[in-house]
C-alpha positions as CSV (number, residue, x, y, z in Angstrom):
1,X,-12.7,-1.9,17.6
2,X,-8.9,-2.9,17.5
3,X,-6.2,-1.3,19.4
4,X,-4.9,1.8,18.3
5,X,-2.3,2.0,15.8
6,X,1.5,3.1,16.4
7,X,2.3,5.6,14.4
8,X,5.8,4.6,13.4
9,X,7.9,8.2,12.4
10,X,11.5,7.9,11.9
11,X,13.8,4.1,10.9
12,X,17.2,4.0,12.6
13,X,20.0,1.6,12.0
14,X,20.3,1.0,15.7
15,X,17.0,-0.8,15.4
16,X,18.0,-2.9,12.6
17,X,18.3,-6.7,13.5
18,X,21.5,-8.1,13.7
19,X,21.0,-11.4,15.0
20,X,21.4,-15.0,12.7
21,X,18.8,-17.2,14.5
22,X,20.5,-20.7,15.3
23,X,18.8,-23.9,13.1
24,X,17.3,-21.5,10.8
25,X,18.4,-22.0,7.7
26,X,15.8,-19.7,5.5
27,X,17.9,-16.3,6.0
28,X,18.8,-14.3,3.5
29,X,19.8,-10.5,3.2
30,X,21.6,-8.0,1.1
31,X,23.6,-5.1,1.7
32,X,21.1,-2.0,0.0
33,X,23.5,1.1,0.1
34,X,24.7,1.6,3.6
35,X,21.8,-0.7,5.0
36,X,21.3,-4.3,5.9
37,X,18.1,-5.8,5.2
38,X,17.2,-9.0,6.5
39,X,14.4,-11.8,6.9
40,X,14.8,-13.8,9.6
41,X,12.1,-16.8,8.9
42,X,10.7,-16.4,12.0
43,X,7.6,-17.0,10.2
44,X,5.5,-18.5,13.6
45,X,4.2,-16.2,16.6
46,X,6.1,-18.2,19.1
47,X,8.9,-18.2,17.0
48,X,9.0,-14.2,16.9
49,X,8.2,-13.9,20.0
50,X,10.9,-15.9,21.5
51,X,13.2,-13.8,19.3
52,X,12.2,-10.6,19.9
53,X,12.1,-10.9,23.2
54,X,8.7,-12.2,24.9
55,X,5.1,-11.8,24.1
56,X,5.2,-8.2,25.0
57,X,6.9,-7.7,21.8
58,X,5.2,-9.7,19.7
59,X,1.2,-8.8,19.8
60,X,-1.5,-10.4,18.2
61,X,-4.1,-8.8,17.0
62,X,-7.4,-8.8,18.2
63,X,-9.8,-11.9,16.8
64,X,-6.3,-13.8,16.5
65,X,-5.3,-12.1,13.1
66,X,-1.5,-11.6,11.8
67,X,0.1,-8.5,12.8
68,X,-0.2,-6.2,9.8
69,X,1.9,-3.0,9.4
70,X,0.5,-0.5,7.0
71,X,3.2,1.9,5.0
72,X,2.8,4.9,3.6
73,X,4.7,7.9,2.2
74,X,4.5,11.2,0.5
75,X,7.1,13.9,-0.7
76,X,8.1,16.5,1.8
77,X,6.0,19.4,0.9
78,X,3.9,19.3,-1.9
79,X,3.7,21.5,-4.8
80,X,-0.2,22.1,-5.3
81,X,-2.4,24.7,-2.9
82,X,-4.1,21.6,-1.8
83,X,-2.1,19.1,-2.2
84,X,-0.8,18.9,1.5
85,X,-4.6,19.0,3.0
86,X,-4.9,16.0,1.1
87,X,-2.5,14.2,1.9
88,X,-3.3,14.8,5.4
89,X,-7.0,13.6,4.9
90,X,-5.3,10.2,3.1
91,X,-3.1,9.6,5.6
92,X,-5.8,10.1,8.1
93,X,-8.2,7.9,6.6
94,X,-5.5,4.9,6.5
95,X,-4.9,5.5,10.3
96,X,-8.8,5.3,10.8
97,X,-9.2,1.8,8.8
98,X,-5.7,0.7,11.2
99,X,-7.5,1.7,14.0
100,X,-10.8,-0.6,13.2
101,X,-8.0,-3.5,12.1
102,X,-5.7,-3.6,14.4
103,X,-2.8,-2.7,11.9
104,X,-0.1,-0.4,13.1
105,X,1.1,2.5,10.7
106,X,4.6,4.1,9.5
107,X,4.5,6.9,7.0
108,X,7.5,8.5,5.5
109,X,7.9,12.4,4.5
110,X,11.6,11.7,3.8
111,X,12.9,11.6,0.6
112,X,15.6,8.7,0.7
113,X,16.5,9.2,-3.3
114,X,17.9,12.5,-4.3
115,X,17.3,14.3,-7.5
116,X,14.8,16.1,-10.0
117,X,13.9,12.8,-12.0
118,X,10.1,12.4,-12.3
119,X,11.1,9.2,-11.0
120,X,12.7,9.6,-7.8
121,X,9.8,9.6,-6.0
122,X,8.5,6.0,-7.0
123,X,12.1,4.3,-6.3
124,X,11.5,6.2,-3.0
125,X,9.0,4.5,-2.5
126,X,10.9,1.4,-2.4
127,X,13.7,2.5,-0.3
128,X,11.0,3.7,2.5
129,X,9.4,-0.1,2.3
130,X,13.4,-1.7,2.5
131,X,14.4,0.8,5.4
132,X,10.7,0.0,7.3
133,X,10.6,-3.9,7.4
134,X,14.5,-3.5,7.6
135,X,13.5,-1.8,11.4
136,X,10.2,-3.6,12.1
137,X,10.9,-7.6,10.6
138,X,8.1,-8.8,12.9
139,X,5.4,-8.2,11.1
140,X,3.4,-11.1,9.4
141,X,2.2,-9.0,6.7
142,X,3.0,-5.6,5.3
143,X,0.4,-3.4,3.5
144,X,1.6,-0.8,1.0
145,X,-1.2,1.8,0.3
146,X,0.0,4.8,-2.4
147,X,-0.7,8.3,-0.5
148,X,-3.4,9.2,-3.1
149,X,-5.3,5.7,-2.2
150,X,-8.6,6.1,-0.2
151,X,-9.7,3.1,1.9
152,X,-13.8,3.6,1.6
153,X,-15.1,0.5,3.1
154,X,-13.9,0.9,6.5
155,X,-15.1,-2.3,7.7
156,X,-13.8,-4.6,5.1
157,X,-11.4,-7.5,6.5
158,X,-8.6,-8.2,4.4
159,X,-9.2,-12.3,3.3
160,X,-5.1,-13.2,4.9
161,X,-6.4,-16.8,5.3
162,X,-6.6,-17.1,1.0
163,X,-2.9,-16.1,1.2
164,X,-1.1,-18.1,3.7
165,X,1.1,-19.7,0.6
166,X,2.0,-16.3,-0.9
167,X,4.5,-13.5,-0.7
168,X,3.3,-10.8,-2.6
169,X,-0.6,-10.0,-3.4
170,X,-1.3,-6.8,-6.0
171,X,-4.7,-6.1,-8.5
172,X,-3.8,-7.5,-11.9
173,X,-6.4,-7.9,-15.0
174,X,-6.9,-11.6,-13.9
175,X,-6.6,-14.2,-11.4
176,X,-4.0,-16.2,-13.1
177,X,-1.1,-15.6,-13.1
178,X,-0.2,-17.3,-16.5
179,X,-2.7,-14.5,-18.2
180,X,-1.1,-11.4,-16.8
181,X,2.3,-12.6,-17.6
182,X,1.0,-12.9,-21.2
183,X,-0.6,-9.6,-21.8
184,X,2.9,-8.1,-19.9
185,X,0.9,-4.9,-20.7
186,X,2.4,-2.0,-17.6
187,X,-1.5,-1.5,-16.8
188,X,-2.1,-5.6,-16.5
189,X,-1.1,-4.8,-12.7
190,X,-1.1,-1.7,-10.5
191,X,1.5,-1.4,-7.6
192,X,-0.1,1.5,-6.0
193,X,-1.8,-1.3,-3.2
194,X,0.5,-4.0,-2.5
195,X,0.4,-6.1,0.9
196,X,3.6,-8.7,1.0
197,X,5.9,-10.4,3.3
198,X,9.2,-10.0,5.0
199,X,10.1,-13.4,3.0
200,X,13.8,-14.0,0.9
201,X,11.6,-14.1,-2.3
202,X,10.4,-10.4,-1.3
203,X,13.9,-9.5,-0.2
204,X,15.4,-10.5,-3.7
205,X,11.9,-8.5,-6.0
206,X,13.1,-5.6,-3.8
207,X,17.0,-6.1,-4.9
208,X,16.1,-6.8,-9.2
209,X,14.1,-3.9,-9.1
210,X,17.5,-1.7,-7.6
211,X,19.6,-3.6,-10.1
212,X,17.6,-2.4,-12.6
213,X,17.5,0.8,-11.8
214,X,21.5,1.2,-11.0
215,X,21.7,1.0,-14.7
216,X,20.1,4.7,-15.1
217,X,16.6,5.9,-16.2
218,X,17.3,5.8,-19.8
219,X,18.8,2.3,-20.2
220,X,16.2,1.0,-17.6
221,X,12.9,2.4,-19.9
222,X,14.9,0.8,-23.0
223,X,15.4,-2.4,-21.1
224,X,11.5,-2.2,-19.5
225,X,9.9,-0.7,-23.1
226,X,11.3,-3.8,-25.2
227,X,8.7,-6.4,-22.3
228,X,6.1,-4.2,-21.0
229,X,3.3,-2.7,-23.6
230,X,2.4,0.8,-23.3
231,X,4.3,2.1,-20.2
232,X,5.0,5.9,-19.6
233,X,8.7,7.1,-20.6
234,X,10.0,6.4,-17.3
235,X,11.2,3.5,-15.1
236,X,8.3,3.4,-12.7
237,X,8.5,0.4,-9.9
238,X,4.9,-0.8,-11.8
239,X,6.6,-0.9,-15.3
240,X,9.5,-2.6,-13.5
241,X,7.5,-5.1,-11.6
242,X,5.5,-6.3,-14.6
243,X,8.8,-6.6,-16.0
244,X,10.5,-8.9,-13.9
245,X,7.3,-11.0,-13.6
246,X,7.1,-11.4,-17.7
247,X,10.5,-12.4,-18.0
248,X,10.9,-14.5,-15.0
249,X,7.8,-16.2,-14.6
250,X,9.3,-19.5,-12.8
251,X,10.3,-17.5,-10.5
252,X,7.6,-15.9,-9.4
253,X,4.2,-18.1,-10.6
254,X,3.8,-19.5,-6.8
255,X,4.8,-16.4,-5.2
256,X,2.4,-13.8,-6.1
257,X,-1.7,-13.9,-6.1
258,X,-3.1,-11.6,-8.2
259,X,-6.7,-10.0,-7.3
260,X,-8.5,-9.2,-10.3
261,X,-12.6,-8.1,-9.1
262,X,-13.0,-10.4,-6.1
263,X,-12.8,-7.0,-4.1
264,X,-11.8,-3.7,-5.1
265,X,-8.0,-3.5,-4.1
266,X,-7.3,-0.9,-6.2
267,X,-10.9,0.9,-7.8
268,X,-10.0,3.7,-10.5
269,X,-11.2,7.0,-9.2
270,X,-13.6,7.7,-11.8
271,X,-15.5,4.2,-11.5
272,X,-17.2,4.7,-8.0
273,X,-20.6,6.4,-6.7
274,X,-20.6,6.4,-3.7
275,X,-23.3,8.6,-3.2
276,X,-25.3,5.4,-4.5
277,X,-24.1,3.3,-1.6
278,X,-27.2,3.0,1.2
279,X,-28.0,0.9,4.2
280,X,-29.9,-1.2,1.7
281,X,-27.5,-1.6,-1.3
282,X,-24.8,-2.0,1.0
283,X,-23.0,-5.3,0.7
284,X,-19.6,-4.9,2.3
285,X,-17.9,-7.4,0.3
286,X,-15.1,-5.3,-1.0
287,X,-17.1,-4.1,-4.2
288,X,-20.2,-2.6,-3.2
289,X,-18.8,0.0,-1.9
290,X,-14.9,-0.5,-3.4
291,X,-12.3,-1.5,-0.8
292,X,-9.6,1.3,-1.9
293,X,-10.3,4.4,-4.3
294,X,-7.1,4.8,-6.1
295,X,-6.6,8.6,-7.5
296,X,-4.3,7.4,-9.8
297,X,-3.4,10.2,-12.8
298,X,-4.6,13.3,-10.6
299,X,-1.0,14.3,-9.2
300,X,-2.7,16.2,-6.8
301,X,0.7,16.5,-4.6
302,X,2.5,17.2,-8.1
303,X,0.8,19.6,-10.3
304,X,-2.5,21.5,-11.2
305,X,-4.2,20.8,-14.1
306,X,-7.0,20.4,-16.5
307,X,-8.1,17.2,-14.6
308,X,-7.6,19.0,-11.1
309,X,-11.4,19.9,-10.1
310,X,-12.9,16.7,-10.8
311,X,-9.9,14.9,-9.1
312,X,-10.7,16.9,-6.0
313,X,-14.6,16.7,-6.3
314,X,-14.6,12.7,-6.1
315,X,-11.7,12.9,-3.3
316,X,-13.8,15.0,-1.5
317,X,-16.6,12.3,-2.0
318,X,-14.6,9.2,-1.7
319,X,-13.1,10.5,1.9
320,X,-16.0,11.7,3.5
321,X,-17.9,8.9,2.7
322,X,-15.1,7.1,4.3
323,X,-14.8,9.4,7.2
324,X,-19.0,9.5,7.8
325,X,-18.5,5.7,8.9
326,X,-15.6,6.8,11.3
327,X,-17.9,9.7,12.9
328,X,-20.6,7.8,12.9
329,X,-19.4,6.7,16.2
330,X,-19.3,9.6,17.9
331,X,-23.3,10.1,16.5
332,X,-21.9,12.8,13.5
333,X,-21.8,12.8,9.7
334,X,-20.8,15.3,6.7
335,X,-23.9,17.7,5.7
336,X,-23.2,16.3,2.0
337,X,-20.3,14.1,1.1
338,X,-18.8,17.1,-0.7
339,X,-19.0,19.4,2.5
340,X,-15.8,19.6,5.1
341,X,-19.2,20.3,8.0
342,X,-20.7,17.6,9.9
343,X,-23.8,17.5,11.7
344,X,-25.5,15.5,14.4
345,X,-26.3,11.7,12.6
346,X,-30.1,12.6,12.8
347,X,-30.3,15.8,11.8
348,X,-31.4,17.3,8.3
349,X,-29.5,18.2,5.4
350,X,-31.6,20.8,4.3
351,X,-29.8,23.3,5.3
């Protein structure tokens, strides 16, 4: 087991680095509002280390794996029954799966953009991932998970070695990049899992995506709708992203890896069994059973509706299968994987 994550609450702009490192020439920042953000190419461990301030401040992880911060966020208060027992249970599960990795964790409840717009909350998104790197730039890697994402293989290692060359790595429909860019369709890619780095190239997707935005939801979804096929009547940061990558491909082609079914980044709710998933059929490669669950469409922090029971039923699943592998540990399990009631590991379930 790693080392127990730090549960990073609150950014500051007293923490924000302020230092231009001497013979480095790959820095680059921009001025986001009223805060700085800045990459400092300190890409090497000793590098870091001698500018943050000693190994003490710059820990590896254990096995000799890059330093991975894992963000997360959800609105401040959510407006189903359930909906903040959920997100409780998501954000618990992601500290469980740090916990195994090594990974620390921050997870905003702020809300950093202000208004009613559907909207708001996925360009808040955004401005919690600026505002976090801004504070914490030592990082090697940075790991993005929605709120209504469920991590349900807890043993899976991310594969960081097949991405030493990349900045940004999200599902798409394929592996190549040329083909994604093509079908510029908004659900050729899916932003809700993203893991990237503190890099300039990041820094400046970060700052077109704001530009684009500064021009107001209407003109953005006129600008987006004329590139990206079949996106919702909003500016979301996945219609926007698809966006910049169709119309700027030169810019981005080396940049950004794109996993397609060589492990389930980003699994559709309704696709998974995971009752199905045994000691014997499992494989632990990712797929069998998925890496992430994403409940994508359910809104379960936003709104009741039609889709609301089944969205809940396969959470339920999808988490305590998750959460059996954690307990396991300590000898325990769920009764069923739709009960909130655990019993000793060995015990029966007909009860």
């Amino acid at each position: 087991m790693g080392r127990s994550p730090r549960v990073i609450r609150g950014v500051s702009r007293s923490t924000l680095p302020g230092r231009v490192v001497p013979g480095v020439n790959a820095y680059a920042q921009e001025e986001t509002g009223k805060l700085w953000v800045g990459w400092n190419g300190l890409r090497s461990i000793s590098e870091r280390s001698s500018y943050f301030g000693g190994d003490n401040d710059v820990e590896r992880v254990v096995g000799g794996g890059p330093r991975v911060l894992l963000i997360s966020a959800s609105q401040p208060g959510c407006a189903t029954r359930y909906g903040d027992y959920v997100t409780m249970r998501a954000l618990k599960n992601k500290m469980d799966y740090a916990n195994r990795h090594g990974m620390d964790v921050a997870f905003a409840l702020e809300k950093h953009v202000s208004g009613g717009h559907r909207v708001d909350g996925l360009h808040n998104k955004i401005s919690v991932i600026n505002r976090t790197i801004a504070s914490r730039p030592d990082y090697d890697w940075y790991v993005w998970m929605d709120s209504d994402t469920i991590i349900a293989d807890m043993d899976f290692e991310i594969p960081w070695s097949n991405y030493v060359d990349r900045s940004l790595v999200i599902w798409g429909t394929h592996t190549d990049f040329n083909k994604v860019v093509e079908e510029s369709s908004y659900l050729s890619i899916n932003s809700g899992v993203v893991f990237f780095r503190n890099t300039p190239v990041i820094q400046s997707l970060f700052h077109s995506l704001k530009t684009i935005w500064a021009a107001g939801f209407d003109s953005a979804y006129l600008t987006l709708s004329r590139v990206v096929l079949g996106m919702p009547p909003y500016a979301s940061d996945q219609s926007t992203l698809m966006y910049l990558l169709a119309t700027q491909p030169g810019k981005w082609r080396n940049e950004v890896q794109f996993v397609s079914y060589e492990y389930a980044i980003n699994l559709y709710w309704r696709d998974p069994n995971v009752s199905s998933y045994t000691k014997t059929s499992w494989v632990g490669d990712g797929v069998t059973p998925p890496f992430v669950v994403h409940f994508c469409g359910c809104e379960l922090c936003w709104t009741e509706n039609e889709h609301s029971p089944e969205c809940l039923a396969a959470f339920d699943k999808v988490y305590n299968f998750a959460d059996d592998q954690v307990l396991a540990q300590a000898g325990l399990r769920h009764v069923n994987l739709s009960s909130p009631f655990v019993i000793d590991i060995n015990r029966s379930t007909s009860l």
